[in-house]
VOPAGU-2260 file (C-alpha; in pm, 1 decimal, decimal comma):
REM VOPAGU-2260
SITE   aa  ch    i         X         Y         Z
SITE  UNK   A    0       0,0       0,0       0,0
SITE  UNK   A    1     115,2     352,2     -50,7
SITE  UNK   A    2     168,5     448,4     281,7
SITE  UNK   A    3     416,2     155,7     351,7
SITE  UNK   A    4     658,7     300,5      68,9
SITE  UNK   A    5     618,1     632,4     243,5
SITE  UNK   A    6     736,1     515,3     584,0
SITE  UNK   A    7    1022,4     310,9     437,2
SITE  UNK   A    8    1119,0     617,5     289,4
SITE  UNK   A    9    1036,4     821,1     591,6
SITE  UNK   A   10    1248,6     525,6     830,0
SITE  UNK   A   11    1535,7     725,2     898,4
SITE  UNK   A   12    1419,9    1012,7    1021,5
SITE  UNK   A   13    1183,0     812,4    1223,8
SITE  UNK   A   14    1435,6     655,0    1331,0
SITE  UNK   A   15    1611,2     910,2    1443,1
SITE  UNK   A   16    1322,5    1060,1    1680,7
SITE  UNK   A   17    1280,7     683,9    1834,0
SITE  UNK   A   18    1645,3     704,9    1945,0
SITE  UNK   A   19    1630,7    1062,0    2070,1
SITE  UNK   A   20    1319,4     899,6    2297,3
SITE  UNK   A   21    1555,7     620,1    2388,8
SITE  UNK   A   22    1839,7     835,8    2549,0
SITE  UNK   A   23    1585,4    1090,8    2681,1
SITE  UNK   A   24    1341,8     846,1    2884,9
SITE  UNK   A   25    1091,4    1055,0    3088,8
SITE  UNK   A   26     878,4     844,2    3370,1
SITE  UNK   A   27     479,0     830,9    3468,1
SITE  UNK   A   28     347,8    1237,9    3387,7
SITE  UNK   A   29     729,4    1388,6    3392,2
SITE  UNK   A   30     765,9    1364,2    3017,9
SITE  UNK   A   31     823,6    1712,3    2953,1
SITE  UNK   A   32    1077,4    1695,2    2717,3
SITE  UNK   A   33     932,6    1414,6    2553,4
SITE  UNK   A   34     605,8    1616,5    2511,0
SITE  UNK   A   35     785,0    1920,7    2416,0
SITE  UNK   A   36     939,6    1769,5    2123,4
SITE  UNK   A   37     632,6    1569,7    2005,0
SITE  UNK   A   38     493,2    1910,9    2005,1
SITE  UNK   A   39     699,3    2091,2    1844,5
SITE  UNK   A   40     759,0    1833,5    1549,0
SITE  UNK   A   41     323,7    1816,3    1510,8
SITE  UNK   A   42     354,7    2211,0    1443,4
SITE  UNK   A   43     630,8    2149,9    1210,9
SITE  UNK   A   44     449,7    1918,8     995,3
SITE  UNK   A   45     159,9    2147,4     979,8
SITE  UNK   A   46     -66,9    2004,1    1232,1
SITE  UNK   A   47    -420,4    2194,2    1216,4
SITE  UNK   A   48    -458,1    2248,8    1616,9
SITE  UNK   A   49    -172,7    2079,8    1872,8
SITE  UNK   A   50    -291,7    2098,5    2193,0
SITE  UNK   A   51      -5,0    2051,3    2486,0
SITE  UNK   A   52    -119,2    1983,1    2901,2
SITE  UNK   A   53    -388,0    1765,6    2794,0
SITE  UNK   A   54    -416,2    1494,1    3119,7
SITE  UNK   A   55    -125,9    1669,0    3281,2
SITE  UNK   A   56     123,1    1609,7    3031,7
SITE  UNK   A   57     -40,2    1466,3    2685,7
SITE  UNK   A   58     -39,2    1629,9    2359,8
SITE  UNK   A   59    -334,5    1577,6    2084,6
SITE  UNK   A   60    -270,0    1656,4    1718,6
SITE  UNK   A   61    -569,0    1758,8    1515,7
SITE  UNK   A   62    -494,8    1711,8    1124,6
SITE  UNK   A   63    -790,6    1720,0     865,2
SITE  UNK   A   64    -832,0    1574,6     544,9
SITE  UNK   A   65    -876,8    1707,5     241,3
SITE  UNK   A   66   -1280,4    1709,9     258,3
SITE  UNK   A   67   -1519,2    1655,7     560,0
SITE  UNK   A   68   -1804,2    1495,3     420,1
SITE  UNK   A   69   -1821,0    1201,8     688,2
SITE  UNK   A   70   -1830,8    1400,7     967,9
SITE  UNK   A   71   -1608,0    1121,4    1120,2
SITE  UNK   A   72   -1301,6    1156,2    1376,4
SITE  UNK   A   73   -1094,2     877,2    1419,7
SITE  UNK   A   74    -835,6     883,4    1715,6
SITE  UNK   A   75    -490,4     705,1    1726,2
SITE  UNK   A   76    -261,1     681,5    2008,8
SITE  UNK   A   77      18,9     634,1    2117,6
SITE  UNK   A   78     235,2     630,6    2453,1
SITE  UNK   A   79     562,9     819,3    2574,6
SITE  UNK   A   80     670,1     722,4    2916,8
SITE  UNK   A   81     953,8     456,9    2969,6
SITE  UNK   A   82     994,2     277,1    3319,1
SITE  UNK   A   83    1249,5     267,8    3630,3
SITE  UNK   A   84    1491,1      46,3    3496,8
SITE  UNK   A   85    1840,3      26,2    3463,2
SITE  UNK   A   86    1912,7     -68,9    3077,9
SITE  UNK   A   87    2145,6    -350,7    2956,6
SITE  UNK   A   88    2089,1    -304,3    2630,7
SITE  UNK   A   89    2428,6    -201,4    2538,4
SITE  UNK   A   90    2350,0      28,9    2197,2
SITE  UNK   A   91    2499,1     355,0    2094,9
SITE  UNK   A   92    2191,1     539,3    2215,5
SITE  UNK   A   93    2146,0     385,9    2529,5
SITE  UNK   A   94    1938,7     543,1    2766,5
SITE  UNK   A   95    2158,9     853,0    2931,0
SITE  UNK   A   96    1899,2     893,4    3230,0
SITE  UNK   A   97    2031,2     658,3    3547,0
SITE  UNK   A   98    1765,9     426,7    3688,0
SITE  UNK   A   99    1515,9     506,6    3352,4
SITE  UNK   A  100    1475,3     356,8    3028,4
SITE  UNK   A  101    1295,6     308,2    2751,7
SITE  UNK   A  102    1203,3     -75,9    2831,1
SITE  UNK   A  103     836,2    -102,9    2677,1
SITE  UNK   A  104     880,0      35,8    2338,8
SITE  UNK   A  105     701,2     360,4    2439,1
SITE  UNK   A  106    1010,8     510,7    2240,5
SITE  UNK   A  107     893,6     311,2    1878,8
SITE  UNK   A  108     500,9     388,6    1975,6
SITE  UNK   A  109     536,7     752,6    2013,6
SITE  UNK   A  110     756,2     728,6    1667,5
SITE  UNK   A  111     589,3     546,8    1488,1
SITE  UNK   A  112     282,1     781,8    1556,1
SITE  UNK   A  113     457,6    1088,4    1452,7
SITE  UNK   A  114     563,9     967,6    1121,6
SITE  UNK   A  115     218,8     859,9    1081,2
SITE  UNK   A  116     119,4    1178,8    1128,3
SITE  UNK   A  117     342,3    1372,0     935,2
SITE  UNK   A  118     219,8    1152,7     623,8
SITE  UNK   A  119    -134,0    1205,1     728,5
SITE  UNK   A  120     -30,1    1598,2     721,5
SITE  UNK   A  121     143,3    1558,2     414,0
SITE  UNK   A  122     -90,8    1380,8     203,9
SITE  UNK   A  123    -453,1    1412,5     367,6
SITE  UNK   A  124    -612,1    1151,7     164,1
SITE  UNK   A  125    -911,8    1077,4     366,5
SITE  UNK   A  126   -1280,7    1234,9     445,8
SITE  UNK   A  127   -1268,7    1348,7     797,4
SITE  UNK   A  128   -1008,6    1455,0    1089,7
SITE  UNK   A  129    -757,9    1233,4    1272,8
SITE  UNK   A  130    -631,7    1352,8    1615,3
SITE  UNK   A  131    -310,9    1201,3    1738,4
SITE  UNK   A  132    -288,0    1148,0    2112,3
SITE  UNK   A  133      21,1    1126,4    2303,8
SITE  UNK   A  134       8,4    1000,1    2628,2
SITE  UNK   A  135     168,7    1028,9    2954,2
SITE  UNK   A  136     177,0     769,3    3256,2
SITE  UNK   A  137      60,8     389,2    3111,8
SITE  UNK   A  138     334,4     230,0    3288,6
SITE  UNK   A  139      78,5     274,8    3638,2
SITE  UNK   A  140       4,5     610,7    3652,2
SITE  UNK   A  141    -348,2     579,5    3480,6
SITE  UNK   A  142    -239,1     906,4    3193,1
SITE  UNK   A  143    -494,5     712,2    2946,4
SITE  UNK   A  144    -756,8     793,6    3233,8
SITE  UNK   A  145    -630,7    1185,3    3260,5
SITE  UNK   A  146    -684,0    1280,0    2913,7
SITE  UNK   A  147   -1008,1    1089,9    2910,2
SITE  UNK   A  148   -1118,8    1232,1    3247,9
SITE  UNK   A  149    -974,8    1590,5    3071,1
SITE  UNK   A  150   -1230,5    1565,4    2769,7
SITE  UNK   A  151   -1016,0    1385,7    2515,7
SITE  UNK   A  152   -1344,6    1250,7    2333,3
SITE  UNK   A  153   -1538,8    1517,5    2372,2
SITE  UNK   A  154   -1335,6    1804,7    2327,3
SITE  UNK   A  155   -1220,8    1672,0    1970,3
SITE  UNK   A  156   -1554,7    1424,6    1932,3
SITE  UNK   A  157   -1373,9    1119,5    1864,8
SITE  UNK   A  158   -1598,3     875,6    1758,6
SITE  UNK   A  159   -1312,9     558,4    1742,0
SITE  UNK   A  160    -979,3     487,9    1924,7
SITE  UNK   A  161    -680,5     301,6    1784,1
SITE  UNK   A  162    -339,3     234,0    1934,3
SITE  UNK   A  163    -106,7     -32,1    1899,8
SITE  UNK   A  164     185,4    -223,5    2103,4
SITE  UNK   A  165     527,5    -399,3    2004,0
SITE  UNK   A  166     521,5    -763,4    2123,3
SITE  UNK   A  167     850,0    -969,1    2128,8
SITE  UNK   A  168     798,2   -1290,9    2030,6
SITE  UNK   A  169     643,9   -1229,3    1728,0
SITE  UNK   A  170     730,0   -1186,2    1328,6
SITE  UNK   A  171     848,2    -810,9    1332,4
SITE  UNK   A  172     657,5    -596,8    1154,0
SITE  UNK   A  173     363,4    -889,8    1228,5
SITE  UNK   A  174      27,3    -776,0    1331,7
SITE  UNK   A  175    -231,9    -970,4    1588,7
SITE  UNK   A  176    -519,5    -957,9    1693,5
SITE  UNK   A  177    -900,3   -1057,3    1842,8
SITE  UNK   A  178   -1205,8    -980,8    1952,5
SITE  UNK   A  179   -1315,4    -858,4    2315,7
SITE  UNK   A  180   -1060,5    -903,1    2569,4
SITE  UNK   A  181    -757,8    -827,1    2454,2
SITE  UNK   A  182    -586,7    -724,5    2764,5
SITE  UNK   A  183    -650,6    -799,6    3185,9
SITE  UNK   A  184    -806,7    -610,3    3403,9
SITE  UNK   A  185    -559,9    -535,3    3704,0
SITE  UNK   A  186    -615,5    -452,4    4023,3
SITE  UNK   A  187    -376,0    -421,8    4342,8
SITE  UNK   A  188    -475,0    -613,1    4668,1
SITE  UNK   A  189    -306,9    -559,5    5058,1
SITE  UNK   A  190    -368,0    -766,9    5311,0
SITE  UNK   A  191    -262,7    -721,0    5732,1
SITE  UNK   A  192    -303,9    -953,3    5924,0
SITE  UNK   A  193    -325,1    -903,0    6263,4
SITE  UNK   A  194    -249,7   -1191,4    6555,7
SITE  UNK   A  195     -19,8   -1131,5    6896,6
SITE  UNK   A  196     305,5   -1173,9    6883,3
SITE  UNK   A  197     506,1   -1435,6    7098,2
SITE  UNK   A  198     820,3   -1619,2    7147,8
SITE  UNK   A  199     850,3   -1913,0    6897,3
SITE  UNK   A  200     912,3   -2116,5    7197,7
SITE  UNK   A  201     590,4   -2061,9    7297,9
SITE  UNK   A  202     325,1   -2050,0    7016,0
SITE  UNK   A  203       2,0   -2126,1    7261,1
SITE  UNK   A  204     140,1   -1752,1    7418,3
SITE  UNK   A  205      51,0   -1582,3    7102,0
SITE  UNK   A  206    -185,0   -1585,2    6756,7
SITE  UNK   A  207      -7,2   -1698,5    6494,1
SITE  UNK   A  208      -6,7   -1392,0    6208,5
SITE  UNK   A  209     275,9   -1648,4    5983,2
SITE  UNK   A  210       6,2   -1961,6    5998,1
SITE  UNK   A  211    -283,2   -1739,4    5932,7
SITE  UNK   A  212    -101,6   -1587,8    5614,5
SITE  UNK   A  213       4,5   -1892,4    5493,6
SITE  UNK   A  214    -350,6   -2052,8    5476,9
SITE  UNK   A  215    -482,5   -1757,9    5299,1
SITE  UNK   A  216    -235,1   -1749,0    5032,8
SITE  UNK   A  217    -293,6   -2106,9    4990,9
SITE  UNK   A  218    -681,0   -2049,5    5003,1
SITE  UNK   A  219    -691,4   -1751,8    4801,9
SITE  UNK   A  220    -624,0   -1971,2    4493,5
SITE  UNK   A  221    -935,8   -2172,1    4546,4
SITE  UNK   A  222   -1080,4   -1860,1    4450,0
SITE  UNK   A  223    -987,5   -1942,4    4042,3
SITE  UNK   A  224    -977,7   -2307,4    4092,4
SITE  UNK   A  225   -1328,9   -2302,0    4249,3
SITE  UNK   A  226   -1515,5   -2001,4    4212,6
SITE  UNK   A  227   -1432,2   -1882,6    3828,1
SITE  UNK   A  228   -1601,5   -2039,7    3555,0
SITE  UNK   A  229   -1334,9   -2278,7    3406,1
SITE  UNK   A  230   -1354,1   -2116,1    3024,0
SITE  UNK   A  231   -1296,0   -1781,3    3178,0
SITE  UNK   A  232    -962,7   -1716,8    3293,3
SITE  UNK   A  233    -848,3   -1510,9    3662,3
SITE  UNK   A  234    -513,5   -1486,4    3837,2
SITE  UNK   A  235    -485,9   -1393,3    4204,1
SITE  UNK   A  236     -82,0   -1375,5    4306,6
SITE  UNK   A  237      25,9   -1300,6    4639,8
SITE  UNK   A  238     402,5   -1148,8    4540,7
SITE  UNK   A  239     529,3    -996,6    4848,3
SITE  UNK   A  240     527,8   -1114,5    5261,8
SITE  UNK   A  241     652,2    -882,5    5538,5
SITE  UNK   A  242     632,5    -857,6    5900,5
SITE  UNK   A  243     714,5    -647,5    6163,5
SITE  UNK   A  244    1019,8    -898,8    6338,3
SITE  UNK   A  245    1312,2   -1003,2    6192,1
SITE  UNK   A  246    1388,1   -1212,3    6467,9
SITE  UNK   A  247    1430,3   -1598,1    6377,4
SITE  UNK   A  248    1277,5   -1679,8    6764,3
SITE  UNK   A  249     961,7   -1447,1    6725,6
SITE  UNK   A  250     625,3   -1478,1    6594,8
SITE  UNK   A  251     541,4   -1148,2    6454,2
SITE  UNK   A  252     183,6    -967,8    6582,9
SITE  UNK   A  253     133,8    -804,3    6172,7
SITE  UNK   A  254     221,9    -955,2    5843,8
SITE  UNK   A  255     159,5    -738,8    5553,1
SITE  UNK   A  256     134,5    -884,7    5160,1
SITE  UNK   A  257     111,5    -724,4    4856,8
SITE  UNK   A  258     -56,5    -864,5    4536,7
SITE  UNK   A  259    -252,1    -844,7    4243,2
SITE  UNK   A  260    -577,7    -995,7    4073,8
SITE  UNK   A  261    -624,9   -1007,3    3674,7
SITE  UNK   A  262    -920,1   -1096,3    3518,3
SITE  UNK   A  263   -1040,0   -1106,4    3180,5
SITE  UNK   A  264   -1405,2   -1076,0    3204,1
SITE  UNK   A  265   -1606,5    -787,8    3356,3
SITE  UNK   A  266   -1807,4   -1017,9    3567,0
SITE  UNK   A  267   -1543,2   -1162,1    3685,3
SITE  UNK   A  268   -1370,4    -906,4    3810,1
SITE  UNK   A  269   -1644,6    -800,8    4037,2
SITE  UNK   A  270   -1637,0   -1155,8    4205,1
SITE  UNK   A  271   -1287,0   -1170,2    4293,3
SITE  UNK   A  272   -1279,3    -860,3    4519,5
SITE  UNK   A  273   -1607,8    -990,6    4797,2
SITE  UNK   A  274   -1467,3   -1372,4    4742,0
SITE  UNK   A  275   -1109,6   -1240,6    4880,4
SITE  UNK   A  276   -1270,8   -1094,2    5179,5
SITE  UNK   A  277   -1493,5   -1391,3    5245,0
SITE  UNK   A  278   -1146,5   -1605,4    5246,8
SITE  UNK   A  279    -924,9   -1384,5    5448,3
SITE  UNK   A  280   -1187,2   -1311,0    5695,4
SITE  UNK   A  281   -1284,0   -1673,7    5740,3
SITE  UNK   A  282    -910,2   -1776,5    5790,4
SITE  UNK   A  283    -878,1   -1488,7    6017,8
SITE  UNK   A  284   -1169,8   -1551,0    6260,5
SITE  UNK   A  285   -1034,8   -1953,9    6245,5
SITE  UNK   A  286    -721,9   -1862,9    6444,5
SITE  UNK   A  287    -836,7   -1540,2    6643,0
SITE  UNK   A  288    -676,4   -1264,8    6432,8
SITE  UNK   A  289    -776,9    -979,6    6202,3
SITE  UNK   A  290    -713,6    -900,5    5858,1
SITE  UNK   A  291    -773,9    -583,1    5693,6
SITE  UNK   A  292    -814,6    -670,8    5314,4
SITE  UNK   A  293    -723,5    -308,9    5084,0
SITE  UNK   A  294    -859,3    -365,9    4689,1
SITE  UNK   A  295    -762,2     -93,8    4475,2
SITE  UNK   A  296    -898,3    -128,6    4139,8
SITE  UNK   A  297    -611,8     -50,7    3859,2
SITE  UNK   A  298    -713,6     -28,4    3498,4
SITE  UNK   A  299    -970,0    -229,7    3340,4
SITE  UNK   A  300   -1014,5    -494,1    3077,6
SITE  UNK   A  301    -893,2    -384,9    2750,2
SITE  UNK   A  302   -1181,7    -448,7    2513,0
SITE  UNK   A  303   -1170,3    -440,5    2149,1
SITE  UNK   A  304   -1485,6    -368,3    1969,5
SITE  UNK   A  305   -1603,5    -636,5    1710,6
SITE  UNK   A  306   -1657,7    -395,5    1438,5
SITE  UNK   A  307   -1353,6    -172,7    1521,7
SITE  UNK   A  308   -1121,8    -533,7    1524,0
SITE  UNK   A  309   -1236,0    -580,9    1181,4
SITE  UNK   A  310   -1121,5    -273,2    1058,2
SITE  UNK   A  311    -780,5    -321,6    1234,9
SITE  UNK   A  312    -740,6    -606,5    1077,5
SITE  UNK   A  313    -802,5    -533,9     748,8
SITE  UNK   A  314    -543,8    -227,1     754,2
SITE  UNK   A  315    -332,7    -495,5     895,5
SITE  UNK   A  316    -373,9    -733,4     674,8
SITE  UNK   A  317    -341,2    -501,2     369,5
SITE  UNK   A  318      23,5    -381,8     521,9
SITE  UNK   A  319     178,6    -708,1     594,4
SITE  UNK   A  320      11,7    -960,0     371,0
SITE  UNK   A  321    -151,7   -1149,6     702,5
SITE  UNK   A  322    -278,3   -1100,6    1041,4
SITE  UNK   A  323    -309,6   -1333,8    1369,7
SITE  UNK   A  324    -705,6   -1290,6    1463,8
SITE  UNK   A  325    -695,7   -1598,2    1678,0
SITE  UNK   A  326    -425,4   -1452,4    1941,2
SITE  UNK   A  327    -454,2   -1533,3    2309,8
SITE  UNK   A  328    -517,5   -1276,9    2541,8
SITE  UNK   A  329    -214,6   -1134,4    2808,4
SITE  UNK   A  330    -322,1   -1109,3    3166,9
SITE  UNK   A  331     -91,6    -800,5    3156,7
SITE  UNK   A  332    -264,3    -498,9    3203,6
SITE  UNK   A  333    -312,4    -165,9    2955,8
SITE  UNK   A  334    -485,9     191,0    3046,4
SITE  UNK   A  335    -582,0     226,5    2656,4
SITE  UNK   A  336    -877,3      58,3    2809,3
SITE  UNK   A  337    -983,1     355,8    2972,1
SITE  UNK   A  338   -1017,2     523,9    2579,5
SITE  UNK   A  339   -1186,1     192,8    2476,6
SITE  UNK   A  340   -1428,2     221,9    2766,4
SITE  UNK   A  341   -1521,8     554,7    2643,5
SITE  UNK   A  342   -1546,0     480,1    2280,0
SITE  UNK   A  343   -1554,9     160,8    2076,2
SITE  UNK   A  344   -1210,1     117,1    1876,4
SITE  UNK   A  345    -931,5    -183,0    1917,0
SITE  UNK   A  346    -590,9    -235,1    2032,1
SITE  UNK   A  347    -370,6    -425,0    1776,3
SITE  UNK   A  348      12,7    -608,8    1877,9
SITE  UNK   A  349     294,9    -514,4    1660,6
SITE  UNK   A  350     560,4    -809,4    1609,9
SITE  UNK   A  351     943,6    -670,3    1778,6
SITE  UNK   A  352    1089,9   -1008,6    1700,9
SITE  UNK   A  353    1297,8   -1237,8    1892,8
SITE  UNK   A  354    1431,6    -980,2    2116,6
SITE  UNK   A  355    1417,1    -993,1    2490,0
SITE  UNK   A  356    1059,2    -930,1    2662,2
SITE  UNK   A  357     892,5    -596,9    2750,6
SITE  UNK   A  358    1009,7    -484,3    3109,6
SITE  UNK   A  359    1344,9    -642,4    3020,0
SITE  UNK   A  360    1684,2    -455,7    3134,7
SITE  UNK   A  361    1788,1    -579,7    2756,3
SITE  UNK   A  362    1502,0    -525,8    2559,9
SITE  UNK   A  363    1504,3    -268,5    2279,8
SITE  UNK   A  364    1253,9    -181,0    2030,5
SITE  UNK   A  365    1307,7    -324,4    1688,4
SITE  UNK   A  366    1349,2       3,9    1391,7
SITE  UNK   A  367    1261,8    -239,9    1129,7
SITE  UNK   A  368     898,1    -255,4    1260,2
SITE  UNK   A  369     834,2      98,8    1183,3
SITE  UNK   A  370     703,2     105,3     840,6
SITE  UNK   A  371     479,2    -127,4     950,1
SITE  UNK   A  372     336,8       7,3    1243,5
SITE  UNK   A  373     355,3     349,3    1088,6
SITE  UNK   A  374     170,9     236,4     793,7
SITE  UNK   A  375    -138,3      47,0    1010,9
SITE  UNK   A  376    -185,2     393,7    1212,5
SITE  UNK   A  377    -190,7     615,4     922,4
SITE  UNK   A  378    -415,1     349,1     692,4
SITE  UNK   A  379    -662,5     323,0     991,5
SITE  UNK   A  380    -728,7     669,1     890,8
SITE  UNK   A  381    -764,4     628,5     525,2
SITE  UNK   A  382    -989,8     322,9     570,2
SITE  UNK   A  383   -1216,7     449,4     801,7
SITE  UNK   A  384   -1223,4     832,3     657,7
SITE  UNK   A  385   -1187,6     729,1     277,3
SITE  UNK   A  386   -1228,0     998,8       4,4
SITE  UNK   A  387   -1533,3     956,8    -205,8
């Protein structure tokens, strides 16, 4: 397809922004200078309307096409922050920040999205407006849920959301993806327990926080094994165990863990949260203690629209000759969800290759899956908004 000779033409100076990201990683909403020059590179291509500060720190891009017959506005996004990891990676344009790096691809995504953009500006083939989005804080800081919460759909009516994400592991410059649930739902759980402390010598002196804790994180599992439907899928992990002794002859009186619940299914999500208290409290009452049970919800299931997965991948198909529909979901999490919630549009993965996996100290995005990813955000917009 046209577009895909464009980018290939366009790689090296796309290129050249990705690895400017790559030394320059920003974290959660501090990507200033990212946002700055995302900004400032929209205006240069001739952007209609770039709007900075939008959820704290996003920008949106407003380019129109040649007519505006449909009415339509298709939104396509993309994110910018990198995470608190030292890299390993060992290139020339290793990351120069200590302690931050570009170890998601948010680098590639952000662009990838600015060279589809300055085609789109270039060219303007389609019936409509496309707004670019740029956004702060996925990795936990909920940025997809600032701009939304800021009026990103209604201030520039979006009517359809579109983003994309590398995946390692697969073909680069591969597309998948499926219907519905394309990502988990994640949500953060805390649990003290409560007992009395006591001398290990003497057990029957004290309530036994360590025994209690144990049984629960044994018993929380029943909660998947027992209580989800068996074609739906949950995961409840218990990751981290502290109390307050460090004594190898003492009981502790509080044990605090840290954990997390994913959940692919709406419904299922709501049952996990009053079938962890029913557990914990049960177990608790058993031995004599108390346990204080803290459920944060974190960003929801990522849902992709039948229609709108379709349409994803038929761009997809038309830039790389095939596309996976049958993937399997991740239990990882994405706030792109929070867009998805407000509008109906899908989330598409973008083979990296056999490289090392996101969150990796060595991962690094692949360069040579930018045409392609370029080419599925800027045809999205020419297949939904085509010129009469």
């Amino acid at each position: 397809m046209p577009v895909k000779n464009r980018m290939a033409e366009l790689l090296p100076e796309i290129t050249a922004w990705r690895h400017d990201f790559h030394e320059n990683p920003e974290i959660g909403y501090e990507v200033h200078r990212t946002a700055g020059k995302v900004a400032e590179l929209l205006r240069g291509f001739g952007a209609d309307e770039v709007v900075e500060g939008v959820g704290r720190t996003g920008v949106v891009g407003v380019i129109r096409g040649r007519t505006d017959g449909s009415g339509r506005v298709i939104g396509l996004r993309a994110d910018m922050d990198a995470l608190p990891i030292t890299e390993r990676t060992g290139v020339a344009y290793a990351s120069r920040s200590p302690g931050a790096m570009h170890a998601c691809g948010h680098d590639g995504h952000t662009a990838m999205l600015l060279g589809a953009a300055k085609y789109l500006a270039e060219t303007r083939n389609f019936d409509g407006t496309a707004v670019v989005i740029f956004q702060p804080a996925e990795e936990g800081g909920g940025g997809g849920l600032a701009m939304i919460e800021d009026g990103l759909a209604e201030r520039w009516g979006i009517q359809e959301f579109y983003g994309l994400h590398n995946m390692p592991g697969l073909p680069t410059g591969s597309f998948a993806i499926r219907e519905g649930a394309m990502m988990a739902a994640a949500d953060q759980l805390e649990i003290v327990v409560t007992g009395k402390g006591s001398h290990a010598a003497k057990p029957n002196d004290g309530i036994d926080t360590l025994l209690i804790s144990a049984q629960m994180i044994v018993a929380l599992q029943s909660i998947v094994s027992r209580n989800v439907n068996p074609l739906k899928s949950a995961v409840v992990s218990v990751c981290t165990i502290h109390t307050d002794s460090t004594a190898s002859n003492v009981i502790p009186e509080v044990v605090r863990m840290k954990g997390t619940a994913r959940s692919l299914d709406p419904d299922v999500r709501e049952m996990i949260e009053p079938s962890m208290r029913r557990v914990c409290e049960g177990i608790a009452a058993a031995h004599g203690g108390a346990v204080d049970l803290i459920f944060e919800r974190g960003y929801p299931v990522t849902m992709n629209a039948p229609e709108a997965t379709l349409h994803a991948a038929e761009v997809a198909r038309a830039v790389s000759g095939e596309v996976d529909m049958s993937v399997d979901p991740m239990m990882a999490s994405e706030d792109f969800s929070y867009m998805l919630n407000a509008r109906p549009g899908a989330y598409i993965f973008l083979g990296n290759g056999d490289t090392a996996m996101l969150h990796h100290p060595a991962y690094n995005f692949d360069d040579d899956a930018i045409p392609a990813g370029s080419s599925w955000l800027a045809g999205m917009v020419e297949a939904r908004m085509p010129v009469a």
